[in-house]
KEMARNU-230341 format. One record per residue (C-alpha): x, y, z; residue number from 1. Coordinates in steps of 0.05 Angstrom, whole numbers. Example, Ala and Ser with C-alpha at 12.3 -4.5 7.8 and 13.67 -1.06 7.14 Angstrom:
residues 2
<xx->246 yy->-90 zz->156 i->1>
<xx->273 yy->-21 zz->143 i->2>
END
This chain:
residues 127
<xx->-825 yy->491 zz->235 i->1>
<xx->-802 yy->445 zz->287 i->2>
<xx->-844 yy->404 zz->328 i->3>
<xx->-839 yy->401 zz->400 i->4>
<xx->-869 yy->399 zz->475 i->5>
<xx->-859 yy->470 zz->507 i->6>
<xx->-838 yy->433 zz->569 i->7>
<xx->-809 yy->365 zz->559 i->8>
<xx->-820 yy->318 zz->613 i->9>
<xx->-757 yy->278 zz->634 i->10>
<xx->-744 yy->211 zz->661 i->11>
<xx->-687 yy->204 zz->713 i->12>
<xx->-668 yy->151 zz->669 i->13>
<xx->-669 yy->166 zz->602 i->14>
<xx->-674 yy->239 zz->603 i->15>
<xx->-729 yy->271 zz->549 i->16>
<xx->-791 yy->227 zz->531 i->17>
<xx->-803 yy->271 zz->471 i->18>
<xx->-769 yy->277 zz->411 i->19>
<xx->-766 yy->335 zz->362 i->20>
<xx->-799 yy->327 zz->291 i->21>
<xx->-775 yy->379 zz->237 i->22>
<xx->-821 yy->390 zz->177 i->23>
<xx->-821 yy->441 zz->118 i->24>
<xx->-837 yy->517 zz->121 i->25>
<xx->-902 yy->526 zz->79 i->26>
<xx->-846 yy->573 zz->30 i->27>
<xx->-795 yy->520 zz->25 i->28>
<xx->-856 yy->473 zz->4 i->29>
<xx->-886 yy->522 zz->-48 i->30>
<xx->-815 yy->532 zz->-81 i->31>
<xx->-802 yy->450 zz->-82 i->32>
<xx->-881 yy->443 zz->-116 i->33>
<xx->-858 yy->506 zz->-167 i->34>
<xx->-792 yy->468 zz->-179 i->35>
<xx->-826 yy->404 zz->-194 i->36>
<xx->-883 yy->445 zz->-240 i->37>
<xx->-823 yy->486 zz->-276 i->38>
<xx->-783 yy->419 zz->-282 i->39>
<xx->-840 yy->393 zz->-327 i->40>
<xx->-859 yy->440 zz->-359 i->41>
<xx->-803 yy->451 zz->-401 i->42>
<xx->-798 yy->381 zz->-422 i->43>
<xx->-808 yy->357 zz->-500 i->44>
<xx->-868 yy->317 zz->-482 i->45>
<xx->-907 yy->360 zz->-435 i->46>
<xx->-960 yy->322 zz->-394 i->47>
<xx->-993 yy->360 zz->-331 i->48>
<xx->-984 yy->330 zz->-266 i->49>
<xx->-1003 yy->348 zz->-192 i->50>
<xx->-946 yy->356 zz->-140 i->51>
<xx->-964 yy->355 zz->-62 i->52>
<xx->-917 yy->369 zz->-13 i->53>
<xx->-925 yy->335 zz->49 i->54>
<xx->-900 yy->355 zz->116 i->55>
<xx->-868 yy->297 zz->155 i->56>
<xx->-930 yy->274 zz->196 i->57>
<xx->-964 yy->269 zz->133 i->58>
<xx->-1008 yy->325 zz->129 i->59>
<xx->-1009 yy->363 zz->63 i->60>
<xx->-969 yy->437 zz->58 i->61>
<xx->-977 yy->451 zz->-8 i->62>
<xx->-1017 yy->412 zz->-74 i->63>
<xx->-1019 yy->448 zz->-142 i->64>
<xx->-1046 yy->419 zz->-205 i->65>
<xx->-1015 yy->441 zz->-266 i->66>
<xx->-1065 yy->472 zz->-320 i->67>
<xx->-1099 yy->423 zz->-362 i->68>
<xx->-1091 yy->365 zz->-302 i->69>
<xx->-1159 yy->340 zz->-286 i->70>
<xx->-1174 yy->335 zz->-210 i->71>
<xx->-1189 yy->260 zz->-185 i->72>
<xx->-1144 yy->210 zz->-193 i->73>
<xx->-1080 yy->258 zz->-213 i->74>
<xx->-1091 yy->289 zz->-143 i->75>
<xx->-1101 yy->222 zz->-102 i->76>
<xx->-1038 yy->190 zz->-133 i->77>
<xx->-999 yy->242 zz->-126 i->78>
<xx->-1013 yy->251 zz->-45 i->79>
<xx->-1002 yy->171 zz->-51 i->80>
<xx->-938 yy->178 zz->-80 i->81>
<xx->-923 yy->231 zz->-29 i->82>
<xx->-947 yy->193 zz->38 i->83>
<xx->-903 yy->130 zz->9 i->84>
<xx->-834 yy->169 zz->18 i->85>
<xx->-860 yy->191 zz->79 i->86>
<xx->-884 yy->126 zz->115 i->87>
<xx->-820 yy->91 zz->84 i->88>
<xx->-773 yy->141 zz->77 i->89>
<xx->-762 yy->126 zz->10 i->90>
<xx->-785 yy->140 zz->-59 i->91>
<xx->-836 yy->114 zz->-93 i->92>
<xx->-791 yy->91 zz->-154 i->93>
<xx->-745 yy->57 zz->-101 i->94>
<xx->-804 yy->16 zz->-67 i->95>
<xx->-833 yy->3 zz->-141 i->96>
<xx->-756 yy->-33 zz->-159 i->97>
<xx->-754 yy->-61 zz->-92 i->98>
<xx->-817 yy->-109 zz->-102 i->99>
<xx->-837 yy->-105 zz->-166 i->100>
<xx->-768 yy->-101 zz->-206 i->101>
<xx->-733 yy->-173 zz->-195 i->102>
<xx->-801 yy->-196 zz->-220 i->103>
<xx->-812 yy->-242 zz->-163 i->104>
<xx->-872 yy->-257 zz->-144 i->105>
<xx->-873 yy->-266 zz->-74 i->106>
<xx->-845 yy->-189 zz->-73 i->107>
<xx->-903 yy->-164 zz->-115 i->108>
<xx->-948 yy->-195 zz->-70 i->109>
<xx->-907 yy->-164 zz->-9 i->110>
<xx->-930 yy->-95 zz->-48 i->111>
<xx->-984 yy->-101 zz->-59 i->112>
<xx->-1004 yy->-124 zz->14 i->113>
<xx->-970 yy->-59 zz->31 i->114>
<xx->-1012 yy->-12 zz->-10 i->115>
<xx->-1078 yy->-55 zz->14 i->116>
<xx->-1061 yy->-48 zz->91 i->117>
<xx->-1051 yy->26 zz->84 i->118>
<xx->-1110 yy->33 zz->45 i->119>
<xx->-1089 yy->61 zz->-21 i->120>
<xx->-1031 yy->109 zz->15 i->121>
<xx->-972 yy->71 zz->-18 i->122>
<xx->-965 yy->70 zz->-91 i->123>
<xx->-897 yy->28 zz->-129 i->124>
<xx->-888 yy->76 zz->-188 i->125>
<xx->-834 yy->118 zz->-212 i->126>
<xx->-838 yy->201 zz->-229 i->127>
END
């Protein structure tokens, strides 16, 4: 879906104030969550996991729990781990080696700031 203002409003300087967003169709998120499940599953050491699929505003499209993952704290760090590639447009295994992998201290503490201010919505770990 793409997200936009039926009738933009224009500046005679700049032209359009608005700009258009582009998120995921609620099928392309449901096969990327299936993907992620199937990827998993077929590993040697099978652990269930939670996927959420966010679209890019933030808002959740899709969240499955594999069988046997308990709800709680699989669900919440999994929409973490989600909302940190979208507020920094990056992975959480690259913001995890970004501060935390030199091993420098005034980078961990730079994370970990982060993850306070937004409340618990950024979380430095890899898979």
């Amino acid at each position: 879906a793409i997200i936009y203002h039926p009738t933009p409003l224009y500046n005679t300087m700049s032209g359009s104030i608005f700009q258009t967003s582009q998120s995921l169709t609620l099928s392309a998120a449901d096969a990327i969550a299936d993907a992620s499940i199937a990827a998993v599953a077929d590993l040697a050491t099978r652990k269930p996991m939670c996927v959420t699929v966010l679209d890019s505003a933030g808002g959740i499209l899709v969240q499955k729990r594999m069988d046997g993952c308990p709800d709680g704290a699989y669900v919440k760090i999994s929409y973490a781990k989600a909302r940190t590639c979208i507020h920094l447009r990056t992975s959480s295994r690259a913001f995890r080696e970004k501060y935390t992998g030199s091993g420098e201290v005034a980078k961990f503490t730079q994370a970990a700031g982060m993850v306070s201010i937004m409340e618990g919505e950024l979380v430095p770990v890899s898979g």
